[in-house]
C-alpha positions, 0 to 999 in steps of 0.5 A: 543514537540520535537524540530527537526532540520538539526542538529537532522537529521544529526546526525541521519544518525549515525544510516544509517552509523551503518547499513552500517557498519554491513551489510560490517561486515557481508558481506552482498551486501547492502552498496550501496543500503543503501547509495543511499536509505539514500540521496534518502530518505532525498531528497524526503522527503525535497521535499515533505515537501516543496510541502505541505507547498505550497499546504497547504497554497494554499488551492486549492482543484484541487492541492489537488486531483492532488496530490492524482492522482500523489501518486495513479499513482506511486503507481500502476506502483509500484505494477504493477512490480508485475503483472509477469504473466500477462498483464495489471497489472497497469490499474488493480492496478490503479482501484483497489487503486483508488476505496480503495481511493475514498470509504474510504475517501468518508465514512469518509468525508460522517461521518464527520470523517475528513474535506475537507482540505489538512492536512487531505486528503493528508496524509490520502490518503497517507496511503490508498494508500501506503497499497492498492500499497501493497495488490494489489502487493501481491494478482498480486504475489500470484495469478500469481504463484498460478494459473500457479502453479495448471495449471493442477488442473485448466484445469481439473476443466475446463474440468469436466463442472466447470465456470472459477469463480468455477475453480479458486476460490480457489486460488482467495481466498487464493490470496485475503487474501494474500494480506490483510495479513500485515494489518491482523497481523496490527490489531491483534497486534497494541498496544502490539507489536508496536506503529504505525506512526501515533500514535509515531507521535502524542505523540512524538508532544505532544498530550495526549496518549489517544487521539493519541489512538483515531485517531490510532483508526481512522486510522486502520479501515480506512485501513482495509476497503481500503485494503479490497477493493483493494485486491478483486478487485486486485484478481477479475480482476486480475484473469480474466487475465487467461482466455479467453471468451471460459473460456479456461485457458490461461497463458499469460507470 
């Protein structure tokens, strides 16, 4: 296992300091964001060690399900920034991460994939959520532009007798897969084009290859099924938002 301290990490930031340096170089306005973003980083992820240390070793189920809430309701304030066209952008994110959450975890605990333990649920829902934040962004982006984008094509679907399901099925689709795209790209490629965390995780811990093969295994069937999830119902309430109960078409924002 790789011994990895301060003294690691310290010298580790050589590497922020390259990225500054050529981002300066080529004149390209990020210095600061890269700065701020590499204290930031480190701050946050000291803290959160410290706070899964406390809740590992306390092994409250409560803590546990707090922790989950607190990742989930980031996350869907995060996506939400993408809802640019229209409103109520984080309720639908937060019902659309939670169901990713709760479905996937609850096949897997239900499988006796994992256990009901904090090493496992916190990191894991960890990854189910960061994903789901990141399809339901994309699927709000895509379906917001693409709608107001084909207003016209929309409204005349309207007017010759289609429902607003039939009217915007189209972009609906093309929204859904939008956002489940990363992780399609994910699927085809994993092994080949990259090793992913948390497979350059466990070798790097010491953990044969093929059993870290197993759990990447584990991990990206996982996400499939909660990017799936979360992206349809992303799209489906999302797509609501367009129109009223006259099955009118109406742009919010």
């Amino acid at each position: 296992m790789i011994e990895t301290g301060y003294a690691q990490v310290l010298a580790a930031v050589l590497l922020a300091v390259l990225a500054i340096v050529l981002a300066k170089i080529k004149s390209i306005p990020v210095e600061k964001e890269i700065a701020f973003g590499t204290v930031r980083s480190f701050v946050q992820l000291v803290a959160v060690g410290y706070a899964l240390e406390f809740i590992f070793s306390s092994r409250s189920f409560w803590l546990v399900m707090l922790s989950v809430g607190v990742m989930i309701m980031v996350g869907a304030h995060t996506a939400a920034n993408r809802a640019r066209h229209f409103r109520g952008g984080f309720i639908i994110a937060f019902v659309s991460m939670t169901a990713a959450s709760l479905v996937t975890l609850g096949v897997m605990l239900a499988l006796d994939i994992i256990r009901t333990e904090a090493r496992y649920i916190i990191p894991l829902a960890g990854m189910i959520i960061s994903n789901s934040m990141n399809a339901s962004a994309v699927t709000f982006d895509r379906i917001g532009s693409d709608l107001k984008s084909n207003r016209l094509a929309v409204e005349t679907a309207l007017a010759l007798g289609k429902t607003w399901r039939q009217a915007s099925m189209r972009f609906y689709r093309d929204a859904v897969r939008a956002g489940m795209i990363s992780i399609l790209n994910f699927m085809k490629t994993v092994g080949i084009v990259a090793l992913p965390g948390a497979m350059t995780g466990m070798i790097l811990a010491g953990a044969s290859p093929l059993e870290a093969v197993l759990i990447q295994v584990v991990v990206a069937y996982m996400l499939i099924s909660a990017v799936t999830i979360a992206s349809i119902i992303a799209g489906e309430m999302a797509v609501r938002r367009f129109f009223n109960a006259a099955e009118q078409f109406v742009a919010e924002r």
